[in-house]
C-alpha positions as CSV (number, residue, x, y, z in Angstrom):
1,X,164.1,109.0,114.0
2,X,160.5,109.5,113.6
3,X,157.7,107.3,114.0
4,X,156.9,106.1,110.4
5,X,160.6,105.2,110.0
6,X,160.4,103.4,113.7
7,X,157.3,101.6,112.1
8,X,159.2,100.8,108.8
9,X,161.7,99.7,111.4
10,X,160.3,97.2,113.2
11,X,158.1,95.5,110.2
12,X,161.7,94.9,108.6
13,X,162.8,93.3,111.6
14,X,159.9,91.1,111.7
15,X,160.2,90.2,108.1
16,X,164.0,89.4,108.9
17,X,162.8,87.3,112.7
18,X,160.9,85.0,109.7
19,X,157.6,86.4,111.7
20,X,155.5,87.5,108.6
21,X,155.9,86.9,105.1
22,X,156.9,89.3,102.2
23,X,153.9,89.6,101.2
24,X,152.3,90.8,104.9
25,X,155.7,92.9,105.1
26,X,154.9,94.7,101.7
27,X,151.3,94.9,103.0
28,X,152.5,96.6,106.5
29,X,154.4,99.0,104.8
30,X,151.4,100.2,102.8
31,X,149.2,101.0,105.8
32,X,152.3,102.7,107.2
33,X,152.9,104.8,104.1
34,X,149.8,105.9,103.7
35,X,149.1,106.8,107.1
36,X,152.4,108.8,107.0
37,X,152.2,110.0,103.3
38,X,152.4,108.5,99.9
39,X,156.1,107.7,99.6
40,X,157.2,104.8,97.9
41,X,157.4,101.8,100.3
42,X,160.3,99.5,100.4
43,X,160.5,97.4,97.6
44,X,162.1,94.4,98.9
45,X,162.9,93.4,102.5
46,X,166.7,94.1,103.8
47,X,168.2,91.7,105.5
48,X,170.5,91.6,108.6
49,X,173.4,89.3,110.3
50,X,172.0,86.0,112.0
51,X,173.3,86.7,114.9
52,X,171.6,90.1,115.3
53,X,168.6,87.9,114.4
54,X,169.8,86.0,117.5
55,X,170.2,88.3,120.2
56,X,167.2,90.4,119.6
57,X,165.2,87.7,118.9
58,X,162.8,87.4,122.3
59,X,162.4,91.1,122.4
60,X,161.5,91.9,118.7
61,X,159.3,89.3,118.4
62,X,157.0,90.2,121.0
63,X,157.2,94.1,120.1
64,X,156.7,93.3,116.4
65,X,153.9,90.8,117.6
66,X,152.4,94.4,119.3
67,X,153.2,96.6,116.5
68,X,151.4,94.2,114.1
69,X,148.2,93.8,116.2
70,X,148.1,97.4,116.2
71,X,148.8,98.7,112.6
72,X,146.3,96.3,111.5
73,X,143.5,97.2,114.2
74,X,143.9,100.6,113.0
75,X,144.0,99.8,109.1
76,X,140.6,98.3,109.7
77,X,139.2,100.7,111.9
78,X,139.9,103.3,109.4
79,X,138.6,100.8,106.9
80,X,135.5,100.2,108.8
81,X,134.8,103.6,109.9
82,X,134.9,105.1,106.4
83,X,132.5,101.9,105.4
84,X,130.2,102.3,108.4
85,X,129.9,106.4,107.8
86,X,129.3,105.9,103.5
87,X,126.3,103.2,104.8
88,X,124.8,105.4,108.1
89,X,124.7,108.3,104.8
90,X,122.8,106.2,102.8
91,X,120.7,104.6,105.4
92,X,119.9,108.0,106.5
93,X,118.9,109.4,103.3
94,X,117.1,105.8,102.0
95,X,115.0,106.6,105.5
96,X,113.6,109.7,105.0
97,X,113.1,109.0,101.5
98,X,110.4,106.3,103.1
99,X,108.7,108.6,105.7
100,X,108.4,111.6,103.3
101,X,106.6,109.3,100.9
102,X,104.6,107.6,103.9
103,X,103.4,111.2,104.7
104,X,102.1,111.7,100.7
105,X,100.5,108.0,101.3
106,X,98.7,109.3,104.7
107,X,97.8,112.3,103.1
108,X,95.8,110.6,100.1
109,X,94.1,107.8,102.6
110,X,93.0,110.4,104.9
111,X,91.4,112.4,102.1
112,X,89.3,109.5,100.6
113,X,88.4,108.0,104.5
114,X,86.8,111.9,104.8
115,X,85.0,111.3,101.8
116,X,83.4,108.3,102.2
117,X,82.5,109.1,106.3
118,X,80.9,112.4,104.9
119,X,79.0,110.5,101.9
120,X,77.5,107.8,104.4
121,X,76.4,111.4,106.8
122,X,74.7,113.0,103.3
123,X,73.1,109.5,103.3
124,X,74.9,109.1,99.4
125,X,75.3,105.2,100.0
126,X,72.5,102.9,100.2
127,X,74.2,99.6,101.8
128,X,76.5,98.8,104.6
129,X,78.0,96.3,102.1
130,X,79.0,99.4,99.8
131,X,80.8,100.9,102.7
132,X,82.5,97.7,103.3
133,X,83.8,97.5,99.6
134,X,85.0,100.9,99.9
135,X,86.9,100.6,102.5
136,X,88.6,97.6,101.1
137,X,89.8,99.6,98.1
138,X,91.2,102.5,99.9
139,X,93.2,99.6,101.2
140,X,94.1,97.8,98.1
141,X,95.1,101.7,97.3
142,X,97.0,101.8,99.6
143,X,99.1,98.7,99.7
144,X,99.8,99.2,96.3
145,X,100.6,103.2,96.5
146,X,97.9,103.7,93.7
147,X,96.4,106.8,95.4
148,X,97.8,109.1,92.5
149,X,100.6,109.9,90.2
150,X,102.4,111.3,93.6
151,X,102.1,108.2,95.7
152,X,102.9,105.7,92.2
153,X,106.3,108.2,91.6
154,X,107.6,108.3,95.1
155,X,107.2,104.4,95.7
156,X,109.2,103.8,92.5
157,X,111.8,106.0,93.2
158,X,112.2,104.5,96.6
159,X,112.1,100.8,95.1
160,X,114.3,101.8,92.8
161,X,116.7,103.0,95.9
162,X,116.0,99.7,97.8
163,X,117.4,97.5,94.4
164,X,120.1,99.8,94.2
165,X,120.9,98.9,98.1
166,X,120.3,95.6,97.9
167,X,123.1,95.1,95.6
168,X,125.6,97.1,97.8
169,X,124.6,95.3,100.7
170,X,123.6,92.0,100.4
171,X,120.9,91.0,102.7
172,X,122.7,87.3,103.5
173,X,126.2,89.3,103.6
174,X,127.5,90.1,107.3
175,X,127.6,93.3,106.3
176,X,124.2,93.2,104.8
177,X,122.3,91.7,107.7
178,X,123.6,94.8,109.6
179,X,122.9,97.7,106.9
180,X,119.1,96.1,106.9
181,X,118.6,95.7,110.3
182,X,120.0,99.1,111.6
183,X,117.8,100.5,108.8
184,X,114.3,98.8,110.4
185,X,115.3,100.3,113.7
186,X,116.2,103.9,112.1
187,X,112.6,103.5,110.7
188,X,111.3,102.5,113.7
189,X,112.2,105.6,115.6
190,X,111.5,107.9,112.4
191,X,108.0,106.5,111.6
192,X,105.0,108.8,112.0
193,X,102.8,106.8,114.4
194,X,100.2,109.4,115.1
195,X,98.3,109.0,111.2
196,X,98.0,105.3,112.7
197,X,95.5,106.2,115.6
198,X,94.0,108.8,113.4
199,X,93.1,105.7,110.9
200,X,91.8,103.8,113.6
201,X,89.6,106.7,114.9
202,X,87.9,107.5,111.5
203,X,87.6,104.3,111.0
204,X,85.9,104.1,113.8
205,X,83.5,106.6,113.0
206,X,82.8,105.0,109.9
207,X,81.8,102.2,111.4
208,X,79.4,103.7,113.6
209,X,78.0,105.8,111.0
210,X,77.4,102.4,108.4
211,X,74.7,101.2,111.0
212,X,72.4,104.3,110.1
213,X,72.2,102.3,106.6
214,X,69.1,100.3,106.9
215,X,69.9,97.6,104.7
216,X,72.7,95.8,104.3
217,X,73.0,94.6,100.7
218,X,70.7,94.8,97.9
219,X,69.4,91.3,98.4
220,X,68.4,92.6,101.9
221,X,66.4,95.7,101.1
222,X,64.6,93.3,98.1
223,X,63.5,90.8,100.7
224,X,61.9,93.7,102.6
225,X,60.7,95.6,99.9
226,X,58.5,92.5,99.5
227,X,57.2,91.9,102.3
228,X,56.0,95.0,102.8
229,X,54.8,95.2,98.8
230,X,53.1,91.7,100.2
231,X,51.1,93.4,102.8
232,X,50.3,96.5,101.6
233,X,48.6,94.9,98.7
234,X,46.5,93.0,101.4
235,X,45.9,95.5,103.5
236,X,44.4,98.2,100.4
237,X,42.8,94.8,98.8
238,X,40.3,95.3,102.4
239,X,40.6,99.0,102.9
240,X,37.3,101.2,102.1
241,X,35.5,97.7,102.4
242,X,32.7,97.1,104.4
243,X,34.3,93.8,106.3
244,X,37.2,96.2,107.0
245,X,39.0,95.7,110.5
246,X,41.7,98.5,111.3
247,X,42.7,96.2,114.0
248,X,44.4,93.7,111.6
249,X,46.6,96.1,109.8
250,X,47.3,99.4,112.7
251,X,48.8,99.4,116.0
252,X,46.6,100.0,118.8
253,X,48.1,103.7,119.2
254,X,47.9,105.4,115.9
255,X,50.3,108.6,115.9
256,X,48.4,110.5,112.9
257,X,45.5,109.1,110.4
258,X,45.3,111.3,107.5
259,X,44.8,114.5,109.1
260,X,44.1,113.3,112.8
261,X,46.9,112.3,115.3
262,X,47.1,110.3,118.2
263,X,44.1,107.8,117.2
264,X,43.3,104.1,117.8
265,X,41.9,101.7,115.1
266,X,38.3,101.8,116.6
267,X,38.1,105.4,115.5
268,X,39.3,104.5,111.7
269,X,36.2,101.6,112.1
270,X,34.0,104.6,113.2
271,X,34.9,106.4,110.3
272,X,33.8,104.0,107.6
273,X,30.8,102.8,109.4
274,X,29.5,106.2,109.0
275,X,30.4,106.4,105.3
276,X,29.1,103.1,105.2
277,X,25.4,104.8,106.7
278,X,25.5,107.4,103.7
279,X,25.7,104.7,100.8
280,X,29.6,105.9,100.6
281,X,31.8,103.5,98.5
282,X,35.4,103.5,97.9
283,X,37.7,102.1,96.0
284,X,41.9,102.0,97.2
285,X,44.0,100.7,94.3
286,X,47.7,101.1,94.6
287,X,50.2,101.3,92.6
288,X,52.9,98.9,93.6
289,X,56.0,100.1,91.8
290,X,55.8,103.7,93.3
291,X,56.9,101.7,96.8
292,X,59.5,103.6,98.5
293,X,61.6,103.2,101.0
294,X,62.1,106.6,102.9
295,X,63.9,105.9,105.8
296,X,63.8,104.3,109.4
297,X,63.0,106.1,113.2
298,X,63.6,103.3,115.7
299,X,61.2,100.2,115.2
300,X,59.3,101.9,112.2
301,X,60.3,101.8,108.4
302,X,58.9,104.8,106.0
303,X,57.5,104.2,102.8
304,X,55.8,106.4,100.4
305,X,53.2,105.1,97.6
306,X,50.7,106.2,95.0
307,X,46.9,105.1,95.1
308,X,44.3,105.6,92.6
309,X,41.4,106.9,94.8
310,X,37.3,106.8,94.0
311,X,34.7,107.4,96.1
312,X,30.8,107.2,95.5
313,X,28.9,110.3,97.8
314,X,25.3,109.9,96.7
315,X,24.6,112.5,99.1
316,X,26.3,114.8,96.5
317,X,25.8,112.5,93.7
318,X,29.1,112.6,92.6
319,X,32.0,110.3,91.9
320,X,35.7,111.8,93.0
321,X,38.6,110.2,91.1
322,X,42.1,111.2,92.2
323,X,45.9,110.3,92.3
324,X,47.2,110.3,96.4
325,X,50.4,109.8,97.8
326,X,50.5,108.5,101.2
327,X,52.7,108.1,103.9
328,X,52.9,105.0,105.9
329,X,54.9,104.2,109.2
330,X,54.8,100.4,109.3
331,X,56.2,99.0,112.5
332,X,59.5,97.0,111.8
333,X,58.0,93.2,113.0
334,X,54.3,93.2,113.1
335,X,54.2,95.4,109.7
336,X,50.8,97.2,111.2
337,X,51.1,100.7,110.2
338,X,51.9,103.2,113.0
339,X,50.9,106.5,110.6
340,X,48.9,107.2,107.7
341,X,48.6,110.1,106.1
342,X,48.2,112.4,102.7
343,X,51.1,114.1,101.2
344,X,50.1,114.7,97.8
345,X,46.8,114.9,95.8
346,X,46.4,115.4,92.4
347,X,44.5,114.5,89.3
348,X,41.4,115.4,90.9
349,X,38.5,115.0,89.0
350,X,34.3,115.6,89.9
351,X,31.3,113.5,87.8
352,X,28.0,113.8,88.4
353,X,25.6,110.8,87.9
């Protein structure tokens, strides 16, 4: 006798014992046939003498009791197993699925961090604010997969995969809880943690380069841009005057006046008082709206403007009219200038009187 017929065996003497039902008994024989091959099972239970029943009673019951625990631990092992290995292939795949469209996501945020750290270097972006609002939509980008047609078609697809899960295996189901938790940890340990500190880093660097921006937001380089329109009017309202002071509006150390360098405002005094000795007269009138802001060295902000220039030389009796740019350095507090000099004339014109 072989083992499936021992099997059969013993499931029709438990069935006869009164130890399972006909129902379990027809269920029994199922696992047993198909373990053993797909014969026809037993249709309906056999039954034996009483006093067989009797007699054998003790010894059956506790080796059917056995035999049962067994056949059905193995029924749902196999059950199980074939379960656990159909989810583990779809967890696997559903996975890397997610990290091969992470990588397309790092791929498209690192190319537009790049960007905007080389823009701020080529000094392309005028406020720290506009760096800010960059950042947050690389971001929003992000968090959305918007990058490009790549990043929007791979996050489909693998939402599309998730639905498709989630109706397999429920995520309040037993069986659920498990597929969705072993899947986090399988993600865990596949995730590619490395573009993390290379965000941070650039970042980073981002950071650092947004402080060479001198102003912050547009209403910050306004308010500047008038006071320094406020005291440059001032200051060319008095200059070429006789009751001129270059104390009030230079530094003590001047690094270059027109073409001089390293000067102090008692030698710019020294200068007019000797124009002032020839019957020289000038006149200084600026043009506001060519202010602009060039760029910053420490404590001192740049600024170029225009000036219509005319000077009186009776000595040559002759009236000069001409268009100059200057240069100003204007110390970042005080607003005396540090440097003053020409970097453009033109329009130049001669009368004689």
């Amino acid at each position: 006798m072989d083992k499936r017929e021992e099997q059969i065996n013993m499931i029709q003497d438990l069935y006869n014992l009164g130890s399972i039902t006909e129902q379990e008994y027809h269920e029994m024989l199922r696992v047993v046939e198909k373990e053993y091959g797909n014969k026809t099972p037993t249709e309906k239970p056999i039954e034996i003498n009483k006093s067989k029943k009797k007699s054998s009673f003790f010894n059956l019951k506790v080796l059917g009791g056995i035999v049962l625990i067994l056949l059905i631990i193995a029924w749902g092992w196999k059950k199980l197993h074939k379960e656990v290995d159909t989810s583990d292939e779809e967890m696997q795949a559903y996975v890397q699925k997610i990290c091969d469209c992470d990588q397309v996501t790092y791929n498209a945020e690192k190319a537009e961090l790049e960007v905007l750290k080389q823009k701020i270097i080529n000094k392309e972006i005028q406020f720290q604010d506009d760096v800010d609002d960059q950042i947050l939509r690389i971001s929003e980008k992000k968090s959305m997969n918007s990058f490009s047609t790549e990043t929007r078609k791979c996050n489909a697809s693998n939402q599309a995969i998730q639905n498709e899960l989630l109706l397999k295996y429920p995520i309040d189901s037993p069986k659920g809880k498990e597929f969705w938790a072993t899947k986090d940890i399988l993600y865990a340990n596949k995730k590619d943690y490395s573009f993390d500190q290379y965000r941070d880093n650039i970042k980073e660097e981002i950071e650092q380069a947004k402080l060479t921006i001198i102003f912050k937001s547009t209403t910050d380089s306004l308010v500047v841009t008038e006071k320094t329109t406020n005291q440059l009017t001032n200051f060319f309202s008095e200059y070429g005057r006789q009751s001129f002071d270059a104390n009030s509006w230079f530094t003590s150390e001047i690094d270059q006046y027109i073409n001089s360098k390293n000067k102090t405002p008692d030698y710019v005094n020294e200068l007019f008082i000797k124009y002032f000795n020839e019957y020289e007269s000038y006149e200084f009138t600026w043009i506001p709206e060519s202010l602009t802001f060039q760029d910053k060295q420490e404590k001192l902000m740049i600024w170029t403007c225009k000036v219509n220039y005319k000077a009186v030389r009776p000595s040559q009796q002759k009236t000069q009219t001409s268009l100059i740019t200057y240069e100003l350095k204007l110390d970042n507090y005080s607003l005396k200038i540090k440097s003053f000099r020409e970097i453009k004339v033109e329009n130049t014109e001669y009368e004689s009187y």
